[in-house]
Structure formats: structure tokens, C-alpha cells
C-alpha positions, 0 to 999 in steps of 0.5 A: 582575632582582629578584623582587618576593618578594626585593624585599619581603624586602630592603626589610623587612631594610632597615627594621629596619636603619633602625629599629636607627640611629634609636636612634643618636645618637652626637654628641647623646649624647656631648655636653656639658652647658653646666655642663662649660665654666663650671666649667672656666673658674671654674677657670681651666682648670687642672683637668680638667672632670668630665663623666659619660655615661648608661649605653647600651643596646644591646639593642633595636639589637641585637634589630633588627639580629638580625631584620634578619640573619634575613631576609638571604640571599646576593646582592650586596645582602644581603652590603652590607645585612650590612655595614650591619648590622656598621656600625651594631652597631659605632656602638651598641657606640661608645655603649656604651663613652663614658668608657673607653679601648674607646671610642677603639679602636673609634672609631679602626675606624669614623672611623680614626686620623691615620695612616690611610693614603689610597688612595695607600698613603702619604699620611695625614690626618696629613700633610694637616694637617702641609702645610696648616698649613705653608702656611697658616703661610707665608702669614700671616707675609707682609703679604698678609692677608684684608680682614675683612669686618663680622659679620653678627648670628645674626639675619641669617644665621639669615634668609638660611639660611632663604631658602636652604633654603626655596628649596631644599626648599619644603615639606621646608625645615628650620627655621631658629632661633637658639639660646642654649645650643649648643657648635656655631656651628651644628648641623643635622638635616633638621628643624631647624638651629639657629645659636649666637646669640652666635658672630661671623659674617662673610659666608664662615661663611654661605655655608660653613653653607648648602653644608655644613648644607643642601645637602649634610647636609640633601639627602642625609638628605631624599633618603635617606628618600625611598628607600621600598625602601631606607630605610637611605640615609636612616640616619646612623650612624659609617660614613657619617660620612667620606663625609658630611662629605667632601661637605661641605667639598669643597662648601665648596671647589668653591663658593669658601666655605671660608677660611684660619680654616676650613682651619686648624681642620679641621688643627688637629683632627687634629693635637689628635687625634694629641697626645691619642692620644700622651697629651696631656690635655684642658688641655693640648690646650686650650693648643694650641689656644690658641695658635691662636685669641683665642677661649677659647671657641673652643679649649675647643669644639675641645678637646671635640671632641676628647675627648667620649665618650673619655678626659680624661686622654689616650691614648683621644680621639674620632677623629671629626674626622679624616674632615674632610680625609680625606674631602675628599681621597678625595671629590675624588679619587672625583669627578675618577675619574668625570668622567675615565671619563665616569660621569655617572651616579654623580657625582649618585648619591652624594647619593641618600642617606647612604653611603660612596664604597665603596657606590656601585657597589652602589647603582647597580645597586640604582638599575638593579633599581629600589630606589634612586631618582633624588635629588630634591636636589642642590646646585647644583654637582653639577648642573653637568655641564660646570662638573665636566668643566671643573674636573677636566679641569684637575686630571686634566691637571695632574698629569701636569705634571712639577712638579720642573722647574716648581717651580725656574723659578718658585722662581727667578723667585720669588727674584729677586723679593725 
């Protein structure tokens, strides 16, 4: 059990460490001013876009972190408070590097590469974008299409996502406004989420923005800085950033929200990652994306997602846009291990704040010597205890069917079907 001189010490340390994050910004500096994108389509996207990157300075990061590492001993708590440390020092020396080939190595240690291996020792992000767009392809050269539904003006979504986080966060709700200048469709903090006034909007982008944006980005950053002795959940720093968006689109699945065009985009962006790291220029990445969407703005904003902060004329992009599908596949797998085991108790932890899966057994036996508290929000499916049981319990149960044989019975009936 904590003393409470230990208790103050950790809490101080982990303070300065939240402190050293607010001075991380990372998506808001390596963004792109409007110009960028009209100067490259006056050019008829024929010639790389110019873009230039304020010089960071991390001193005062570093000189927080410094007091932080002074107060830090040897327990488990302050060998992760450590880690923490590294982790932002790591996303300070990310902005440091904008514009040069640095910044992609060392955006390839905090989000990984498309070969990253998964915890099964084979599989990559890289392969999971290979099978998804393979089948996704499949798909859509058969007649069985989506029913498109109307488009829904920002005004309306602007309002329905308001109703939904104020429902959710009372007097904490986040604004919700339209914007005229945004690179995003949408963009959220826990203060404010903004919605591109003139993108086209169909009923699933909705309810893909509110599980994604509120219930899981906004929860977990509210929640985080409730922790008043743990204050470094409530950072948002690189390290995090897989876990997080790992929520997120397992949110969007488990709740019926996510769609094909979704699906395609979040493969599409690993696989631009890979051809820009081969050495595929910003252009040329461009024309991929392209071929895959009737949109020019649409491909010029996947294209910049995957350039911003690195290299244009290939070889160093940012490897950020990978955590999508690898952190969905490790979420779902953390969850399906806990209900499997009975661990009721970690499947709402992990929303106590911004962590990594890694984190979590840390975290709760913090929550056990009273640092860590109970998170206030939870989306409604994390809830639901007898809803995952039943979920996983199939997922864990058919994995043990021997899919070699069932395949060909299906494939068989499947054939005499044409």
C-alpha cells in the first residue's frame, strides 16, 4: 500500500509530465494551411506542394521532463511514469524533426511501420489492408451494392452530435460548430468539435462521429483529467495513439457504424504509407488515391495525411495512419482475452483515461492503491456486460471451428449456386 509521501511524490511527477504533453501538439503543428491545397490544384496537381514547418522547441518539454525524472524512484509506478516520460520526449523530438527524413524514423518508433508485426508474430497492418481491400474488391465487382441514403447538410449532423454529447457529458459536453476551413471532415478535442461545413454526410458518417469523436476520444481525454493524482491519463502524446484510435474503430464496428467507404479508406492508408516509404512521391501517391475515390479533395486530404510532417518527395511519410487497423485488431483482441478470463474489471478501465493496452495492468493496481479512479464515461457498449460476453463468447468459439473443411462445403454450395 502507498504511503501517502510516495503518493504526493508520484503525483507531483506525473503533473510535470502532463504539463511537458500540453506542449504536444503534434497533428495541430504538422497541419497544413489551406493555401497548400489551392496552389496544387491551380497547378493541376502536377507539381509537389511547398509546404514549410515552424522550427519546435523542445527545451521547456525537456526541462519538465527533467523534474519529472528527478522526483522518480524505483516502483513498478515510477518505472511506467519513466516510460511515460521517454514517450513524450520521443513525440517532442517527432516535432523537432518536421520536413526531414528524422521525422519518419522516428514516427516509425512511436506509431510503427505497415510490417510491423501484430502479437501473433506474423500478421501486419500491411496484410490487413491487403485482405480487407481484396474483399472489400470482391464485393463491389458483384451487383450487391449499399442503398445510398440522402446527405444529411453539416447543419443537421452539427445538431444531432450536439444532442448526443450533451446527453452524454452534461455540463462537460464539447462544443459542437461547423467550420469553413478544415482538412478533416471533422476534428475533435474535449472542448470543441468541429464539422467541415461543406463535406457530404450520409447517416452512418454520423453515427461514425459520435462513437469515434465523442464517446471514445471525448470520454477518455474528459476521464483522463479527472485522474487528480494521475494526471498523465488525461495526455495525449504519440504513444497513445494506437490504443486510441484502436477504440475508436472498434466502437465504430461493435456498434454496426462503420461501412465499406470507411473500411476502404483506413486500408487505403497503409498501403499509401508502404508506397511512399518505397518512395512514392506526394503526386504520385495522390494518383492512387485517385483511382480510388470521385473526390480530388477527398484524395489530396488522404495524401496529406500521409505526408504532413515528412518528406514530399518520398521515402520518409508519416506512420501515423497505420494505428487504424492495428489498433483495431489488438483492441478486439485485448477485449475478446478479458471477457474470456472473466476480467470485468479492465474491460471499462481502459477508458479511465489515454493509455496503451500495455498499460493496463499498471493501471490497475494503481486504481487498487487508490490513484487511478473509476471512469465517469463509458460508451454505452462497454457498458454492457452481457452484450460482450455474448459477442466474444462466439468470436472465442469459432476460432476453434476447423474453417479448412467448412470452407470447401460452403465454397462448393456457393459454386453450384452460379
Amino acid at each position: 500500500m502507498l504511503n501517502s509521501k510516495d503518493k504526493s511524490r508520484l503525483k507531483k511527477a506525473s503533473d510535470l509530465l502532463y504539463a511537458a504533453s500540453s506542449r504536444l501538439r503534434i497533428l495541430r503543428f504538422i497541419s497544413w494551411p489551406g493555401r497548400v491545397r489551392y496552389m496544387f490544384f491551380r497547378n493541376k496537381g502536377e507539381k509537389l506542394p511547398e509546404v514549410e514547418y515552424e522550427s519546435y522547441d523542445p527545451t521547456a518539454v525537456i526541462e519538465h521532463l527533467s523534474q519529472a525524472r528527478r522526483l522518480l524512484k524505483d516502483s513498478a509506478y515510477d518505472n511506467w511514469l519513466r516510460k511515460k516520460a521517454k514517450d513524450i520526449e520521443r513525440s517532442a523530438n517527432l516535432l523537432a524533426h518536421c520536413g526531414t527524413k528524422d521525422f519518419f524514423k522516428i514516427s516509425a518508433e512511436i506509431y510503427g511501420l505497415p510490417t510491423s508485426k501484430l502479437h501473433d508474430g506474423s500478421t501486419t497492418p500491411l496484410d490487413l489492408a491487403v485482405k480487407f481491400e481484396a474483399i472489400i474488391d470482391s464485393f463491389q465487382k458483384n451487383p450487391v451494392q449499399n442503398v445510398r441514403e440522402k446527405r444529411i447538410p453539416a447543419i443537421e449532423v452539427c445538431a444531432r452530435i450536439k444532442e448526443s454529447v450533451e446527453t452524454t457529458f452534461g455540463d462537460m459536453a464539447p462544443d459542437v460548430i461547423v467550420a469553413d476551413e478544415l482538412s478533416a471532415k471533422a476534428t475533435a478535442t474535449s472542448r470543441k468539435i468541429k464539422i467541415r461545413k461543406k463535406s457530404r454526410f450520409y447517416e452512418k458518417d454520423v453515427q461514425q462521429l459520435i462513437n469515434h469523436e465523442a464517446l471514445v476520444h471525448v470520454a477518455t481525454t474528459l476521464n483522463g483529467r479527472a485522474q487528480s493524482d494521475m494526471k498523465i491519463l488525461g495526455a495525449n502524446y504519440g504513444a497513445v495513439t494506437k490504443t486510441q484510435e484502436g477504440l475508436a474503430v472498434f466502437s465504430e464496428f461493435i456498434t454496426g457504424s462503420i461501412d465499406i467507404e470507411r473500411m476502404r479508406r483506413l486500408a487505403d492508408r497503409v498501403m499509401a504509407i508502404r508506397m511512399a516509404i518505397d518512395g512514392a512521391d506526394f503526386i504520385e501517391v495522390y494518383r492512387f488515391f485517385m483511382e480510388k475515390t470521385d473526390s480530388k479533395n477527398q484524395a489530396f486530404e488522404n495524401t496529406r495525411r500521409v505526408f504532413r510532417g515528412g518528406v514530399l518527395t518520398g521515402g520518409a511519410p508519416f506512420t501515423k495512419d497505420i494505428v487504424y487497423l492495428d489498433g483495431l485488431i489488438r483492441v478486439h483482441n485485448f477485449f475478446r482475452s478479458a471477457v474470456s478470463r472473466s476480467r470485468g474489471d479492465v474491460l471499462r478501465l481502459v477508458f479511465a483515461g489515454k493509455m496503451e493496452l500495455d498499460d493496463i495492468s499498471i493501471v490497475l493496481r494503481m486504481a487498487r492503491d487508490g490513484l487511478v479512479k473509476t471512469p465517469e464515461f463509458i460508451p454505452p457498449w462497454a457498458n454492457d456486460l452481457n452484450f460482450l460476453i455474448c459477442y466474444f463468447a462466439f468470436s472465442v468459439f469459432i476460432d476453434d471451428i476447423d474453417y479448412k473443411k467448412v470452407g470447401e462445403y460452403y465454397d462448393e454450395l456457393l459454386d453450384n449456386t452460379n
